[in-house]
C-alpha positions in Angstrom: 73.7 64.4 115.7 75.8 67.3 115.2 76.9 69.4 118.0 75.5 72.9 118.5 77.3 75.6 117.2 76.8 78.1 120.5 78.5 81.4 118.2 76.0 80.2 115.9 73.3 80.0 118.7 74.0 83.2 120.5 74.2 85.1 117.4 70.9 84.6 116.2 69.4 84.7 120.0 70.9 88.2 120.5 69.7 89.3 117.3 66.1 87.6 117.9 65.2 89.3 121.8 67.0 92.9 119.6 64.1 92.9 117.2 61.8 91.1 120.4 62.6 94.1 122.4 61.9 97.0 119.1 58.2 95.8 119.2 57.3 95.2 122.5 59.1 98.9 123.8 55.5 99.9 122.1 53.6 99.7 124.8 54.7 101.7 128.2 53.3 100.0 130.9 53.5 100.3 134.9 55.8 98.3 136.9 53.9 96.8 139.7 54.7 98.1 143.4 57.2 100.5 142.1 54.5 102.2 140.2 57.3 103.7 137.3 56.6 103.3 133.8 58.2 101.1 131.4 58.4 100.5 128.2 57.6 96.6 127.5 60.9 96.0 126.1 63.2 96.5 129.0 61.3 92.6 129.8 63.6 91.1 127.8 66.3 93.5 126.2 68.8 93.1 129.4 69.4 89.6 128.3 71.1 90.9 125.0 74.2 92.1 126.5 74.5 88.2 128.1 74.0 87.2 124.7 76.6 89.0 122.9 78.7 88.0 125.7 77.9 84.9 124.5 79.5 85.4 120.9 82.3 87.0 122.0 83.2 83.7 124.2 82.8 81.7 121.4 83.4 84.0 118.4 85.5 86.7 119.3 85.4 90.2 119.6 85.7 91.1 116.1 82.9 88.9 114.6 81.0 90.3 117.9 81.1 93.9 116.9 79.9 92.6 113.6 76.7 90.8 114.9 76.0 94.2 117.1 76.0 96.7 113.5 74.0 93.4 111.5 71.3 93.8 114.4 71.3 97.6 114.3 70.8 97.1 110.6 68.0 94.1 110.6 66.2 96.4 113.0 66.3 99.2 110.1 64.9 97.4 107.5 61.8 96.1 110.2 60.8 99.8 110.3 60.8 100.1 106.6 58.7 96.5 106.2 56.0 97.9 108.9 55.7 101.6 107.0 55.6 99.8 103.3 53.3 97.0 104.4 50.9 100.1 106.3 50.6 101.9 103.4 49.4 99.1 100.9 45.4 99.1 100.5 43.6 97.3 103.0 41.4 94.5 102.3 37.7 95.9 102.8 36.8 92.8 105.4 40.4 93.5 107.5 38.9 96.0 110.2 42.3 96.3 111.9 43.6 98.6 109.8 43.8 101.7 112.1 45.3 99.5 114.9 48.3 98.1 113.2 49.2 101.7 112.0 49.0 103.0 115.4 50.8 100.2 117.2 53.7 99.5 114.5 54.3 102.5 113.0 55.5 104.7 116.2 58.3 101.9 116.5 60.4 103.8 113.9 61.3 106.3 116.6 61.4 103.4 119.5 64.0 101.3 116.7 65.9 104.4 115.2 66.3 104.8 119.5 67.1 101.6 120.2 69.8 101.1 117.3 71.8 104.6 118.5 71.7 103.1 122.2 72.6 99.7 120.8 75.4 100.1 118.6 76.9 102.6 121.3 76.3 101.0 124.5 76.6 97.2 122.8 80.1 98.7 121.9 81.0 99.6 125.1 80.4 96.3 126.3 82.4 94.9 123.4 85.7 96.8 125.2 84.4 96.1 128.9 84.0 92.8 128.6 87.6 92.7 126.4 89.8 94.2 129.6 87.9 92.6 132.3 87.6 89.3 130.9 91.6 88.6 130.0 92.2 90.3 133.7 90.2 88.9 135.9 87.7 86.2 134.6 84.3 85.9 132.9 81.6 86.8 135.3 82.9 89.7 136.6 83.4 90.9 133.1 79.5 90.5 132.0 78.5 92.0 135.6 80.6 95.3 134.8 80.3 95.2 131.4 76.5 95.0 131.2 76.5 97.3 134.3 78.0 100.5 132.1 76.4 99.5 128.9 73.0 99.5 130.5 72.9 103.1 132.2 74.2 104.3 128.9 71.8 102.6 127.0 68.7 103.6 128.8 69.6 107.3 129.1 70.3 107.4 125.3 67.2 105.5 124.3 64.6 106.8 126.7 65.7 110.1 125.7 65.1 109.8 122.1 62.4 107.5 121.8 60.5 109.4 124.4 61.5 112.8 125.3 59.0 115.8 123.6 56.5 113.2 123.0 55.7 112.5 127.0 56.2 114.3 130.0 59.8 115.1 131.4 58.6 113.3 134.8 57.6 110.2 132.5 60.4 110.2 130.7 62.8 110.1 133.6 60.5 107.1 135.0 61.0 105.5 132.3 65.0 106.4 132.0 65.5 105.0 136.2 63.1 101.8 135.8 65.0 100.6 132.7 68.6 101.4 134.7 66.2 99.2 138.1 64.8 96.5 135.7 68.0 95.9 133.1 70.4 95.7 136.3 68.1 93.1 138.3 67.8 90.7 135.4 71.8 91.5 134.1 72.7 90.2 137.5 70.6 86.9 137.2 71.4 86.4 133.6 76.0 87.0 135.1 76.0 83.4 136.0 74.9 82.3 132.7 78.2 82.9 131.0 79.9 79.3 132.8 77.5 77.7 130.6 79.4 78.9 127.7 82.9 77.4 127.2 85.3 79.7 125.6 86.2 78.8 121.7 88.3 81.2 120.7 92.1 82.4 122.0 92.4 84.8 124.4 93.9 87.1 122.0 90.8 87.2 119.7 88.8 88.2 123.0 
């Protein structure tokens, strides 16, 4: 049996819950208790800045800025798939139709959001995680790492997937529970990175 390539594993994870994250921000829901709305992609998009943590252990920082603009761009052409495949003809007997169009095609806004926030605030973390990692050590680099990168990104994407479409009050909901939700499941997700053993020099990191 061959042994796992992690780069190659984390790669194609971090890109996975990127797109994951595009089509579930769709639906705003309300976070139980706290009673803030949420869009459903804050579920699962804190884990992608563990994830590219990942490939920068194993693959460096270079090829990890490279796998954060190849996500922003896989993410583009989804939008363009969901708007051509809305506008063909549907069959007579397919009564869903309306649905699809109303559920996939606002993502253009949510994904043209969330690649902005992404490339910028994934970027960030690229240089965190750099300084903090050959300083001190790994954990402390993915906890303050993902800690800057996540306020960043959920002020830049709440405001332009959502602002002028909802209420201000929403919106800023929206922008504190991603900041709440992203920073409680960053923190579990911190001790994640021992599993990952380092494969590159410390001068590609």
């Amino acid at each position: 049996m061959k042994k796992l390539n992690l780069g190659l594993l984390s790669s194609s994870l971090y890109v996975a819950f990127q797109i994951f994250a595009n089509i579930l921000s769709t639906k705003i829901a309300i976070l139980p208790l706290l009673n803030l709305a949420v869009d459903g992609g804050t579920i699962i998009y804190p884990l992608t800045f563990t994830l590219r943590d990942f490939v920068h252990k194993t693959w460096g920082k270079k090829n990890s800025r490279q796998i954060v603009i190849i996500a922003g761009a896989l993410n583009l052409i989804m939008v363009f798939l969901f708007i051509a495949v809305a506008a063909l003809p549907a069959d007579p007997t397919w009564p869903f139709q309306t649905a699809f169009e109303s559920i996939l095609l606002p993502v253009w806004r949510i994904t043209i959001a969330s690649i902005i926030a992404q490339i910028i605030s994934e970027l960030i973390d690229t240089e965190i995680f750099s300084i903090i990692y050959k300083k001190i050590g790994d954990m402390t680099a993915v906890f303050f790492s993902n800690f800057v990168a996540l306020i960043v990104d959920s002020i830049l994407f709440s405001m332009i997937a959502f602002y002028g479409s909802m209420p201000t009050e929403t919106v800023i909901q929206i922008i504190i529970s991603n900041i709440l939700i992203k920073l409680v499941i960053s923190i579990i997700s911190v001790p994640t990175i021992k599993l990952i053993p380092r494969k590159v020099d410390i001068n590609e990191m």
